[in-house]
TIPA-175620 format. One record per residue (C-alpha): residue number from 1; x, y, z. Coordinates in Angstrom, 2 decimals, always signed. Each point is the difference from the previous one (the first is absolute). Layout:
<nodes>
 drenmi    east   north      up
    NUM       X       Y       Z
...
</nodes>
This chain:
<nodes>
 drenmi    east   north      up
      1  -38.55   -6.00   -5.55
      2   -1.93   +3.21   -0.40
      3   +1.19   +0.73   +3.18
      4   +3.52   -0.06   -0.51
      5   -0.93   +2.20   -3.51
      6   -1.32   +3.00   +2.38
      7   +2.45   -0.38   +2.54
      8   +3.09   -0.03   -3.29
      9   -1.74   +2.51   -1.77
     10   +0.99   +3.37   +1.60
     11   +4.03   -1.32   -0.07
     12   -0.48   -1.40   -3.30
     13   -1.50   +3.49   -1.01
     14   +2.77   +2.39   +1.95
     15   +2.93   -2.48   -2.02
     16   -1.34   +0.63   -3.07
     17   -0.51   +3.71   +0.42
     18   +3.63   +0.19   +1.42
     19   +1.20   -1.98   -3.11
     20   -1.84   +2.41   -2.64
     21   +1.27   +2.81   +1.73
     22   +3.63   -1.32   -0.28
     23   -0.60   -1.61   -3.30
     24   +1.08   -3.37   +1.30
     25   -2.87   -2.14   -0.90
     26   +2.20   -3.46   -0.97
     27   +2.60   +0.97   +2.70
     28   -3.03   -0.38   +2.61
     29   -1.35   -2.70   -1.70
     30   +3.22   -2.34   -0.20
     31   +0.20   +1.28   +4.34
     32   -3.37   -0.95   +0.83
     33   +0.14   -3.32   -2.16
     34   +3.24   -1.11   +2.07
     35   -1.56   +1.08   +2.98
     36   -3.31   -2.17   -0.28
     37   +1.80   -2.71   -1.42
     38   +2.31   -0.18   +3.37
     39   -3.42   +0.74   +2.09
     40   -1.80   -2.70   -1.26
     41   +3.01   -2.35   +1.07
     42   -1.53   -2.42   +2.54
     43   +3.02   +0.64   +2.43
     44   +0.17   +3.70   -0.49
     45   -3.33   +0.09   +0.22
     46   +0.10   -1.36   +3.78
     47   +3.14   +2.60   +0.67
     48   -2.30   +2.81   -1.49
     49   -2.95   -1.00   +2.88
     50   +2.02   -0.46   +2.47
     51   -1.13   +0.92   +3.50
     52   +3.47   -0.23   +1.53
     53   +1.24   +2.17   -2.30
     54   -0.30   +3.83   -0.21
     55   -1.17   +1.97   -3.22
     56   +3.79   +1.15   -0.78
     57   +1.11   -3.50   +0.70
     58   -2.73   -1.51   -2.76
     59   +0.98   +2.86   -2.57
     60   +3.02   -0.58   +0.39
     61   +0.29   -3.64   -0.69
     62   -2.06   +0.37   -2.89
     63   +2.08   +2.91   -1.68
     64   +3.65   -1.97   +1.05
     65   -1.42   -3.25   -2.16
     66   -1.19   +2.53   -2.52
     67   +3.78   +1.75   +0.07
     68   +1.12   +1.81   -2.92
     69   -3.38   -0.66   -1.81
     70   -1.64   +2.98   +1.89
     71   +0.31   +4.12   -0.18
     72   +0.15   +2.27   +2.71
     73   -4.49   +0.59   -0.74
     74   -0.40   -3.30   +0.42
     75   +1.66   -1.13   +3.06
     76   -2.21   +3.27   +1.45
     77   -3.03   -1.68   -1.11
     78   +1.40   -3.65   +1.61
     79   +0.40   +2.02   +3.14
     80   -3.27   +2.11   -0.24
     81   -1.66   -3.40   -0.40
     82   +1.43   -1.88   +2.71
     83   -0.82   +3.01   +2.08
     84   -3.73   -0.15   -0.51
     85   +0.09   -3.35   +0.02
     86   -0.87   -0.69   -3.60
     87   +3.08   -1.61   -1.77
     88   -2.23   -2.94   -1.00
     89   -1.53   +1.61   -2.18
     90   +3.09   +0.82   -2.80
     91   -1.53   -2.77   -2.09
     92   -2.91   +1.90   -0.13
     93   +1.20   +2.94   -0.45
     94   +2.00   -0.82   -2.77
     95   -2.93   -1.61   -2.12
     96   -2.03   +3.45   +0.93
     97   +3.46   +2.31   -1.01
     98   -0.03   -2.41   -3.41
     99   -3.32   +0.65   -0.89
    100   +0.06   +3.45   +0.53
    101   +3.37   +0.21   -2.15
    102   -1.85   -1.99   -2.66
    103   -3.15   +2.13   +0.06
    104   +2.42   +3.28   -0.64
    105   +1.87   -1.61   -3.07
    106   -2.94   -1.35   -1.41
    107   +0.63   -3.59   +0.62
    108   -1.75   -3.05   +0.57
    109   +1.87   -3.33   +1.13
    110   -1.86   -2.96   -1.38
    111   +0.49   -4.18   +0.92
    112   -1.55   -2.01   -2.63
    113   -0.16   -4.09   +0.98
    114   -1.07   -1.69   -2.87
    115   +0.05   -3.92   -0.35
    116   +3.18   +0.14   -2.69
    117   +2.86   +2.28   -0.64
    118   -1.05   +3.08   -1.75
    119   +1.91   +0.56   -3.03
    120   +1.84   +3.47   -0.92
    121   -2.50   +0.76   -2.19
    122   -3.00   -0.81   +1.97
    123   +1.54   +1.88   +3.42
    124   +0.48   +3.31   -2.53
    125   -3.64   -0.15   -0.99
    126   -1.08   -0.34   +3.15
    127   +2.02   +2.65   +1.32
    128   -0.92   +2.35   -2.83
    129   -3.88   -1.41   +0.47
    130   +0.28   +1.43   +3.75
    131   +1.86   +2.94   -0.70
    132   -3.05   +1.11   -2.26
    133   -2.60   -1.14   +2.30
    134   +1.37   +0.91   +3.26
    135   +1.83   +3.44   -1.78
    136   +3.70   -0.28   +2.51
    137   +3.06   -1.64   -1.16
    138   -0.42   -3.42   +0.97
    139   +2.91   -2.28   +2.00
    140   -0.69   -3.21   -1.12
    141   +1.01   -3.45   +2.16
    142   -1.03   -3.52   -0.99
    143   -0.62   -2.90   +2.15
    144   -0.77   -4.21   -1.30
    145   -2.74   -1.57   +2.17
    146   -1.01   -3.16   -1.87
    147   -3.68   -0.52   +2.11
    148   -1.28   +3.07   -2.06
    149   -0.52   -2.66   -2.84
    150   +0.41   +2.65   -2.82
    151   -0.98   +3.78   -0.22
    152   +1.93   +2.29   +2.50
    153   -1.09   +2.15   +3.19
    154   +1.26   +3.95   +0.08
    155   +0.89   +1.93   +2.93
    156   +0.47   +3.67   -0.35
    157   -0.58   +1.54   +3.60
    158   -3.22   -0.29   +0.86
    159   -1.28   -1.23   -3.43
    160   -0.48   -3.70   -0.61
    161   -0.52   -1.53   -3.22
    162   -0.66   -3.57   +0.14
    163   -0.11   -1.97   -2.99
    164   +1.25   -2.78   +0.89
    165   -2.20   -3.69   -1.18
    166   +0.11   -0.64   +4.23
    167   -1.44   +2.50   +0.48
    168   -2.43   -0.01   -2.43
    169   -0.55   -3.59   +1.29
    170   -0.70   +1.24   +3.23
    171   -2.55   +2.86   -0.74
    172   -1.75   -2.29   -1.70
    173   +0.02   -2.49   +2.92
    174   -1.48   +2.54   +1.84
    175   -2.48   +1.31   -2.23
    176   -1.35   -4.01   -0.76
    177   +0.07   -0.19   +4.24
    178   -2.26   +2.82   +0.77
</nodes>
């Protein structure tokens, strides 16, 4: 995985530069979402690796299933990808080019799975709970996952807040096993 985060990175870097530059930061974002979505395909992920098939041939195919969906930019990038050999990596690159979007605005996205359905209120205290402790706008989604028990776990890029009674349960498991 880290591997395919360096290898994304400088394309993921040169899209978003291009996209500030042109101030066409959801424009490039709604392109490289269609594009990874298509990518990640099972059969157009076989077309894009290919051997039979030339670089032009793969871009191609990727950007006539994409049709109207894509700009002039981003059928460049399709074909500067296919030439270097890289156009499994859009998925990649388009979680990189969102992150970087979100770090500019001020953003965070955050999944919270908690055992029951938050309520309104309880998902706009949480939200307003991040927003103070994690000082960006927060983006709030909410997931059910009944084997928490109760509590709720929070996801917010790299931050992890677990509060969940499994997995209290299972620290303590661990601390009464060594």
């Amino acid at each position: 995985m880290a591997e395919l985060t360096t290898l994304a990175r400088p394309y993921a870097k040169a899209v978003f530069a291009e996209a500030q530059e042109k101030n066409a930061l959801d424009a490039w974002s709604d392109s490289l979402t269609t594009l990874a979505a298509y990518a990640a395909d099972a059969n157009m992920a076989k077309v894009l690796v290919h051997p039979s098939l030339t670089a032009s041939q793969q871009a191609q195919a990727l950007i006539d299933v994409c049709g109207e969906k894509l700009n002039e930019a981003a059928k460049n990038l399709v074909n500067v990808l296919a030439e270097n050999k890289r156009l499994p990596l859009l998925t990649e690159i388009a979680a990189l080019y969102e992150e970087y979007k979100a770090e500019l605005q001020n953003t965070v996205d955050v999944v919270v799975t908690s055992a029951f359905a938050l309520s309104d209120e309880q998902s706009e205290k949480l939200a307003q709970a991040l927003k103070a402790k994690l000082q960006r706008d927060v983006r709030m989604s909410s997931e059910v996952d009944e084997s928490l028990i109760g509590g709720a776990v929070i996801r917010a890029g790299d931050l992890v807040i677990d509060g969940s009674i499994k997995g209290k349960l299972s620290k303590l498991a661990e601390a009464m096993n060594s």
